[in-house]
C-alpha positions in Angstrom: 32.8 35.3 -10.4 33.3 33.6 -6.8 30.5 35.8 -5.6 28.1 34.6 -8.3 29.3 30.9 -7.2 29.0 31.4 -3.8 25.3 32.7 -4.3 24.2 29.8 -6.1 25.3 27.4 -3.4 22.7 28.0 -0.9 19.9 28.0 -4.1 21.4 24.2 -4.6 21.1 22.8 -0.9 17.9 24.1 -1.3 16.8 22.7 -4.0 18.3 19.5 -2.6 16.9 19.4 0.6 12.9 20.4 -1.2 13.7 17.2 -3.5 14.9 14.8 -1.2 11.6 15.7 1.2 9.8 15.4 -1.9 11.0 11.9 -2.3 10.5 10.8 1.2 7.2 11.9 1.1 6.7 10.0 -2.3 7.5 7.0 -0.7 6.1 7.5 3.3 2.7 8.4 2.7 1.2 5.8 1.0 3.2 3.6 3.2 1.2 5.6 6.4 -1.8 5.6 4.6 -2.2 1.4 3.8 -1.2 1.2 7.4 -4.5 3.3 8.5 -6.6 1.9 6.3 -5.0 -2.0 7.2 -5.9 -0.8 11.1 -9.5 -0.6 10.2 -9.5 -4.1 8.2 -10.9 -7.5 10.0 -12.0 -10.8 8.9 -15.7 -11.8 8.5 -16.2 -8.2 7.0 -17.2 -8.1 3.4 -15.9 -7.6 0.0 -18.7 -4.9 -0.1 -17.8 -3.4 3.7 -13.9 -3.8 3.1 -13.8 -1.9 -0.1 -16.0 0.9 1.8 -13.4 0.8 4.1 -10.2 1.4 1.7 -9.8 4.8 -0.8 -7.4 5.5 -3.2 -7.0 2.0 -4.4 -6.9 0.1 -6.8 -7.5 -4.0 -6.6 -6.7 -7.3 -9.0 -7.4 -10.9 -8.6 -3.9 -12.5 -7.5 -2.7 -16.3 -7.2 -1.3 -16.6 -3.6 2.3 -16.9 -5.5 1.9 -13.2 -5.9 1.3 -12.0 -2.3 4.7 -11.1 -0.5 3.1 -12.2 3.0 0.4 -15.1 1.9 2.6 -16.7 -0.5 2.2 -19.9 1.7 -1.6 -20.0 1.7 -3.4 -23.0 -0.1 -6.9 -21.6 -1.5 -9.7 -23.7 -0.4 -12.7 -24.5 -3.3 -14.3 -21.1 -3.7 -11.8 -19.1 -2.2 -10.4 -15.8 -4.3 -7.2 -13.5 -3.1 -7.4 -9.9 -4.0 -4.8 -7.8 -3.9 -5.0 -3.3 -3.2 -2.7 -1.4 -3.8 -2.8 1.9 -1.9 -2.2 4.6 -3.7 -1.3 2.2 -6.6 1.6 1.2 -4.6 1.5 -0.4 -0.9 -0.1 -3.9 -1.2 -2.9 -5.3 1.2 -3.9 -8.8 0.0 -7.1 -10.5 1.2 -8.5 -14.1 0.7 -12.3 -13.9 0.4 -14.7 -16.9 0.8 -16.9 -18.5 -1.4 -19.9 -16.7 1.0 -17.5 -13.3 -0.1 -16.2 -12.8 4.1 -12.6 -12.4 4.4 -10.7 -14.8 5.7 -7.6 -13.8 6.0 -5.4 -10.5 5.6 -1.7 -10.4 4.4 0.0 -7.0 4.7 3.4 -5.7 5.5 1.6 -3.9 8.2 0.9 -6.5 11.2 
C-alpha cells in the first residue's frame, strides 16, 4: 500500500507543476503579447492603420470612466475612446479624433 502511495506522489507534483505553468502562461502571454503590439502603436496613425496593427482582439466603444489609465481624460466634440482587448483580456484604450487619428493611448504598458 505505501509503495502504491509513494508512486503516486511524484504523478501529483507533476501534475501540479504542468498546471500551475499552465496558468502562468494563461495569464503572461496575452500580457507579453498587448505589450508588443502597444510598442508598435503611435498617435496620428489611423483607426484603419492601428487596427492593421493589433490581432487577436477584440474592440468596444468605452466612456473614459471605463479606461483604467484615461479615466481622467475629458472628450473633446467628435472625439470617440475605443477600447482592445488582447486576447479578449489585456486592455489598450485609444481616443480617436473627429478626422479618425489617434490622439492619445492609455495602456498599462508605458
Amino acid at each position: 500500500m505505501l509503495n502504491k502511495i509513494s508512486l503516486k506522489i511524484p504523478y501529483i507534483i507533476l501534475l501540479i507543476i504542468v498546471l500551475s505553468i499552465g496558468y502562468l502562461s494563461y495569464m503572461l502571454v496575452p500580457y507579453l503579447l498587448a505589450d508588443y503590439q502597444y510598442e508598435n502603436l503611435k498617435v496620428n496613425l489611423s483607426r484603419e492603420e492601428v487596427e492593421k496593427k493589433l490581432f487577436l482582439y477584440s474592440s468596444s466603444k468605452i466612456l473614459p470612466k471605463e479606461s483604467l489609465w484615461g479615466s481622467h481624460r475629458i472628450l473633446k466634440e467628435g472625439e470617440i475612446f475605443i477600447q482592445y482587448k488582447i486576447l479578449d483580456k489585456e486592455p489598450i484604450d485609444i481616443v480617436y479624433n473627429k478626422e479618425g487619428k489617434a490622439v492619445a493611448i492609455y495602456s498599462s504598458y508605458e
